[in-house]
C-alpha positions as CSV (number, residue, x, y, z in Angstrom):
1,X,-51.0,8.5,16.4
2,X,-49.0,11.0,14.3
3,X,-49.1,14.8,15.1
4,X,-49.9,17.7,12.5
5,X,-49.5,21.3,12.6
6,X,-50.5,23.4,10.0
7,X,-47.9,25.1,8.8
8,X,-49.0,29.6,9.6
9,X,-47.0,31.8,7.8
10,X,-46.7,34.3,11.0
11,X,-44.8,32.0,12.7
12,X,-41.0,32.3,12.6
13,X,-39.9,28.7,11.9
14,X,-42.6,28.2,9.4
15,X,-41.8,31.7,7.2
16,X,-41.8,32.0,4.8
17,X,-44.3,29.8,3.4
18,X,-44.6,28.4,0.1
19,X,-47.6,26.8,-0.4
20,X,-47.4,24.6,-3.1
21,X,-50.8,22.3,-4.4
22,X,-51.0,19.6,-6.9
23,X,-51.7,22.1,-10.3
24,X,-49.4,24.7,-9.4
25,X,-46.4,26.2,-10.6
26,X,-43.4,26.3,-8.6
27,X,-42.7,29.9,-7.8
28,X,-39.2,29.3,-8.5
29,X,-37.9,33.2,-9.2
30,X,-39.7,34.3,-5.4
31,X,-38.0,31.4,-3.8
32,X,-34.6,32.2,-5.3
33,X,-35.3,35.9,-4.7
34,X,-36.0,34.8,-0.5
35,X,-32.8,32.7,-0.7
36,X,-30.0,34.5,-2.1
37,X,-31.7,38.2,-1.8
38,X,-33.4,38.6,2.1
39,X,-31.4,39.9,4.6
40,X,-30.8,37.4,7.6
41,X,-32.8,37.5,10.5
42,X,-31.6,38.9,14.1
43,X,-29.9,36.6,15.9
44,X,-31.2,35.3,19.5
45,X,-30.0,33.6,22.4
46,X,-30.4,30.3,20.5
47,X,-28.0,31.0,17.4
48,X,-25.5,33.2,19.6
49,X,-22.3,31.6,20.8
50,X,-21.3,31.6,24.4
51,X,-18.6,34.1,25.6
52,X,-14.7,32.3,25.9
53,X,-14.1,31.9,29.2
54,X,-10.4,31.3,30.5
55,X,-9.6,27.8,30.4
56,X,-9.1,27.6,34.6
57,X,-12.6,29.9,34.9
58,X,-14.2,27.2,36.9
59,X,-11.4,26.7,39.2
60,X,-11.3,30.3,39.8
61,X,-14.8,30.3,40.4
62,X,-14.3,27.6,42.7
63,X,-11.4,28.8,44.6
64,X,-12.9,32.3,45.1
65,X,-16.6,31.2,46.3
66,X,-15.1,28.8,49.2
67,X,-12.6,31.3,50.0
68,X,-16.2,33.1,50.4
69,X,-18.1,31.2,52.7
70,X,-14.9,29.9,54.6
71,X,-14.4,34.3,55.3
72,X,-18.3,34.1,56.0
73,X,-18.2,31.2,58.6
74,X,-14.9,32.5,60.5
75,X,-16.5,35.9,61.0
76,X,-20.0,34.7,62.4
77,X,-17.8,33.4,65.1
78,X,-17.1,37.3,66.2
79,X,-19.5,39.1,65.0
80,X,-23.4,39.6,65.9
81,X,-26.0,39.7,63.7
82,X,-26.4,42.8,61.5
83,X,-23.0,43.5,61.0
84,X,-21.0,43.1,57.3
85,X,-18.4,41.4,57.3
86,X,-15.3,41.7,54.2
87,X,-14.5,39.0,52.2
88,X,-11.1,38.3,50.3
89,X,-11.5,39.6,46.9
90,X,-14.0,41.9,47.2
91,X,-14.6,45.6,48.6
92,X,-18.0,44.6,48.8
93,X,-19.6,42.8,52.1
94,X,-21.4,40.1,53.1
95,X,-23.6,41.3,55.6
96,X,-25.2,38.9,58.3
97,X,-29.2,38.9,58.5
98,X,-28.7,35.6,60.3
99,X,-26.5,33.1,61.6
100,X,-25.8,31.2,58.4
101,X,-24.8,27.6,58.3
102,X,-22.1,25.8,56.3
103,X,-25.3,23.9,54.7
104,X,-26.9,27.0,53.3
105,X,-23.8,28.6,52.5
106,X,-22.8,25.7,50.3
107,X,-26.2,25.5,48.7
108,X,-26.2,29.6,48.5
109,X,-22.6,28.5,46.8
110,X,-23.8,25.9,44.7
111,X,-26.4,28.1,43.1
112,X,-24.0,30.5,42.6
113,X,-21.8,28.1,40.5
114,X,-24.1,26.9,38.2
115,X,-25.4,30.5,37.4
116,X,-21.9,31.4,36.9
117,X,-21.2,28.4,34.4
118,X,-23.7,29.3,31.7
119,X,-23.4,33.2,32.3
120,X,-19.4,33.6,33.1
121,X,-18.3,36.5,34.3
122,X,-14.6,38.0,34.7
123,X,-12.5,36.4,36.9
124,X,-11.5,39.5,38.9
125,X,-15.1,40.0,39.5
126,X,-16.1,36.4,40.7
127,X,-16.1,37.6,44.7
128,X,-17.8,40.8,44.3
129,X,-20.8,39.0,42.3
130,X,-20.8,35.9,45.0
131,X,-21.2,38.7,47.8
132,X,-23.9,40.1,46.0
133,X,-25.6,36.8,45.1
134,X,-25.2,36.1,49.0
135,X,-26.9,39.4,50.0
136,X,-29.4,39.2,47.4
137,X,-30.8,35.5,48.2
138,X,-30.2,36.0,52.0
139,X,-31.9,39.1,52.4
140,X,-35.2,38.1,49.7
């Protein structure tokens, strides 16, 4: 079984809409006129290209979320629950709601990476948003 839509002018893929039957005349000068004439239409996430990244992004990335969680599980070692604790790379802290396991930290982490590869960020800032990230999804 084949599927048919209608074709409705007031949707965006189907305007503008020429409907053309059997007896008619082409409109030839309106479709011209649309063509070479109309202004383009806004561009959306779907026809915009993807910020340039640095070509060793994603082993920045990498490098600076491990050096994350490894700051993260040395300081639950010492501290109690409640406190924040600093992270290399960031004035920002991570602070502890709970004790957090290397399992959940590399998940947390994990997350974090594949957000980060289809919305890069700047490199410098690559700790501070992972801390945030952290305190956000530990604290929700």
């Amino acid at each position: 079984m084949m599927r048919f839509e209608v074709p409705d002018s007031r949707r965006r893929w189907d305007s503008p809409l020429f409907t053309v039957h059997h007896d008619d005349t082409l409109p030839c000068a309106d479709i011209c006129d649309l063509l070479l004439n109309r202004k383009a239409p806004p561009p959306n996430m779907a026809t915009q290209s993807q910020p340039l990244s640095s070509t060793n992004f994603l082993y920045e990335l990498d490098k600076a979320t491990q050096d994350v969680v490894t700051a993260v599980l040395e300081a639950q070692k010492f501290r109690v629950i409640g406190d924040c604790v600093g992270v290399p790379g960031s004035e920002e802290k991570v602070e502890l709601v709970r004790n957090l396991t290397m399992v959940e930290l590399r998940r947390q982490r994990s997350r974090f990476i594949s957000y980060s590869k289809t919305h890069p960020i700047d490199s410098s800032r690559i700790s501070s948003a992972f801390v945030q990230f952290l305190n956000n999804s530990l604290n929700a």
